[in-house]
Every structure is written in C-alpha cells, then in structure tokens.
N, C-alpha and C positions, 0 to 999 in steps of 0.2 A: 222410511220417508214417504213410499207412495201411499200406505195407508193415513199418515197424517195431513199429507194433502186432499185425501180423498173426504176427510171426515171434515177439513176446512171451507169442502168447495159450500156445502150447503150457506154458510157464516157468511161468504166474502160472495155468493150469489144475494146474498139480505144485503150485504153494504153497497152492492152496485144496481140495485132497484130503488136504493134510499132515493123517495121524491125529492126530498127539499134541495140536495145539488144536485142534481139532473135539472130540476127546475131552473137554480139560481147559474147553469151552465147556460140554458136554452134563454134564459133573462141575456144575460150578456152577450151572445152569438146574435141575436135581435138587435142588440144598441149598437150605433154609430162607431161606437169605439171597440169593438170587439180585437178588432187587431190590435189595439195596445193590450185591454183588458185579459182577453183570452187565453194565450198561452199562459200569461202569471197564476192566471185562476188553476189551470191546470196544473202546473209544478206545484202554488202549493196545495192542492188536492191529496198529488200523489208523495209528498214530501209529509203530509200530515197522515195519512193512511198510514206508510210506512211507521212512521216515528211512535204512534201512539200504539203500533198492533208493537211494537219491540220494545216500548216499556212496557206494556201488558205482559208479555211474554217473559220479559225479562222480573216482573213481580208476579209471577206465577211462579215462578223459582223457590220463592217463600213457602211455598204450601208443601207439606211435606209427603213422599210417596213412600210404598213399603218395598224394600228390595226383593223381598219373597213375597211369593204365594199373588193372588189375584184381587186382593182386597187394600181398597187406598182409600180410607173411609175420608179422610180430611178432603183429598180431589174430590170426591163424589160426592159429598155437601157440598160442596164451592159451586160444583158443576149444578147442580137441584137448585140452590141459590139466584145465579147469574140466569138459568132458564127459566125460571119464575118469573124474574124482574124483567127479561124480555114479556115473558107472555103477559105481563102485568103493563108493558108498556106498549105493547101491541093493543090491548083493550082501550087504554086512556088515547091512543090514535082513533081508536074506533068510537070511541064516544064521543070525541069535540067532530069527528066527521060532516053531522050536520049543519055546525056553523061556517063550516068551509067548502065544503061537498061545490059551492055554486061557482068557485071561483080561487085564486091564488093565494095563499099569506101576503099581505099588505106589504110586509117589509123586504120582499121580493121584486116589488113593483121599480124601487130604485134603483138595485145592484148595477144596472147596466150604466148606469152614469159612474160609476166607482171607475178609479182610476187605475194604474197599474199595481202598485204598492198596496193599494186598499184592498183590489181584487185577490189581492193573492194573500193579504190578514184573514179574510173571509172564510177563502178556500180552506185555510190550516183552522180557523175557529169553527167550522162545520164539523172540523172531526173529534171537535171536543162536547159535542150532544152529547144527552146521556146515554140515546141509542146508538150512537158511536163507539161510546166508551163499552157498551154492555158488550157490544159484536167484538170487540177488540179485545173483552176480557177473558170471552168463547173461545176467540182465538187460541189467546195466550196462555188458557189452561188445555186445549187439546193440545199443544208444544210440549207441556208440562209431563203431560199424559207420557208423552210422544217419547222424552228423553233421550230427544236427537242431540248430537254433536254439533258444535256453534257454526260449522261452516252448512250442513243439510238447515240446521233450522234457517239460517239465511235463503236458501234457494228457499225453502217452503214460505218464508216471510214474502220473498220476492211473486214466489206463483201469486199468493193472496191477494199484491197490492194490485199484481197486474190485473187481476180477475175482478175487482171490487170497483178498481178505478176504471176499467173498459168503456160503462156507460157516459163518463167522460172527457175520457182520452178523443174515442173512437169520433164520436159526432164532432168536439173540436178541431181533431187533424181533418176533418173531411169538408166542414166549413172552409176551412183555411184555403183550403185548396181549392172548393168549386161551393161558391158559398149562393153564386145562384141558384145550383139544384139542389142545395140542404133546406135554404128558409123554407119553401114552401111545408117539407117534411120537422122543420122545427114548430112554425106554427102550429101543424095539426100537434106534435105531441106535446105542445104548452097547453093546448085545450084539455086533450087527453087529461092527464095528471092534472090539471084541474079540477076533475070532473071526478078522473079515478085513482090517483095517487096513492091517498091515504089509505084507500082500500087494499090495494095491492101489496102495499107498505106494511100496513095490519097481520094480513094475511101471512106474508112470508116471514114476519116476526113470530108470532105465532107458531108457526112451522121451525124453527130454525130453536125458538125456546123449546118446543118439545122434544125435539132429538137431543139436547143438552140436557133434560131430564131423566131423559132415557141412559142415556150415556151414565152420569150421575147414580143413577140407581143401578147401574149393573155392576158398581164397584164398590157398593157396601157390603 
C-alpha cells in the first residue's frame, strides 16, 4: 500500500497545483459571498476529486494484468498512453500561455457571484477537465498496478483526495477563520497564478506524464 501511495504522490501533487481551482477558490474567498459560496465550493471540490479518481480506479479494473512473471504489456501501453496525453496537454498549456500569461480566464472573473448550489456545480464540473480526467486515469491505473484489497485502495483513494484537494481545503478553512490576514496573502497569489499559473501547471504535467512513461515502459 505504501508503495502505491508513494507512486500516487507525484499525480495528486499535479492535481493540487492545478491553476484553474486554486484560481476560481481565491475568485470566490475575494467576493462578498464567500461565506455562503465557500464551503459548497469546497465539498464539492473534494466530493468530485474523490468520485472521478474511484471511477478511474474502478475502470482501470478493465485492463488486464498477468498473474506471473513482471510483464503486463496491456497496463504498460495504458500507462505510455495516459503519459503522453498528459505531456501532450501540458504543451497545449504552454502554447495558448501567451494569450493569457497577462492576466486571468475571463470566465473566472464572475464565479465569486455564484451562489451556493452553483458554487458547488462548479467545484464537481472542474474535476471533469480533461486534465482532471487524464491525472484521475494515472491514478486509477497505478491502483490497477497496485492490486490492493478494496478497503487499502480506499485509504490510498482517501491519502490522494486529501493531498490534491489541500490547496483548497487549507486556504478556505484559514479564510473562514481569520479572513483579515488571508486577503492580503490571496491577493498576492491571484496575481501570482495570473502571471505564473500556466507555467507551473505545464511544468508539473509534464513531470508527472513522464514518470507514467517511464512506469509504462518498464512493464513491457
């Protein structure tokens, strides 16, 4: 079990640097209605992480492993596949960079008016990107890999969500509480990720598709 959470940490370190909900977390902790907004945004954050990394997981089942011997040629295409399309989606980040490098996605500009029930559609349809789906499928094939027992794969599902959803959790509980000394430290990092988001985002796709390559080819 610890080796597959160790091989997870990389995956759910990519899902909790993902700009766009850190962004659209720091959109709403800024607007008037954060206290209604906020928490919903959060449940379903962490309601939508979980749900899509345990259908992953659970359609990674599909793929078939060899009971003998060190070679699962089916997982290790899947795996070469899914790390490709990250590192393929990592570039297509990198490339529109310079239309947004200046400033935020437009459609981020209103979240903080969404209400409770909207904020929290949001939160669960963020996790359905396709860079969502690609890290979730990472996931759910190292589980595959892993061929834990349904109560370890739960603790491992659970370490993931906790780990992925932290950069949202953490600054939401800490607003809530002392929301004078978060804004100023919100501000600066809506500039930030304005500025370096995508970049960072890129980067650790990148990173995280290569080690699924790697992984992938050492099991043909």
């Amino acid at each position: 079990m610890l080796q597959a959470v160790g091989q997870l940490l990389p995956i759910a370190a990519a899902g909790a640097v993902s700009s766009v909900p850190i962004t659209a977390m720091i959109m709403i902790l800024l607007s008037p209605k954060r206290t209604v907004s906020a928490v919903p945004f959060l449940v379903g954050w962490v309601l939508g992480l979980a749900t899509v990394v345990s259908l992953c997981a659970l359609g990674a089942q599909a793929v078939p492993v060899s009971r003998f011997g060190r070679h699962d040629t089916a997982l290790g295409v899947a795996e070469i596949i899914v790390g490709a399309a990250l590192v393929a989606a990592a570039l297509l980040v990198r490339r529109r960079m310079p239309a947004q490098s200046s400033g935020l996605p437009r459609w981020l500009g209103g979240i903080g008016s969404l209400g409770r029930w909207s904020s929290f559609g949001v939160a669960l349809a963020l996790n359905l990107r396709p860079k969502a789906i690609l890290l979730a499928v990472a996931a759910g094939l190292v589980l595959r890999a892993a061929a834990l027992p349904l109560g370890q794969s739960a603790v491992v599902i659970a370490v993931y969500t906790v780990i992925a959803a932290s950069t949202v959790v953490v600054p939401i509980t800490m607003t809530l509480i002392s929301p004078g000394r978060m804004e100023p430290r919100l501000i600066r990092a809506r500039e930030w990720l304005g500025l370096h988001g995508r970049a960072v985002s890129a980067a650790v796709l990148v990173i995280v598709g290569i080690v699924a390559i790697g992984n992938g080819l050492t099991r043909l």
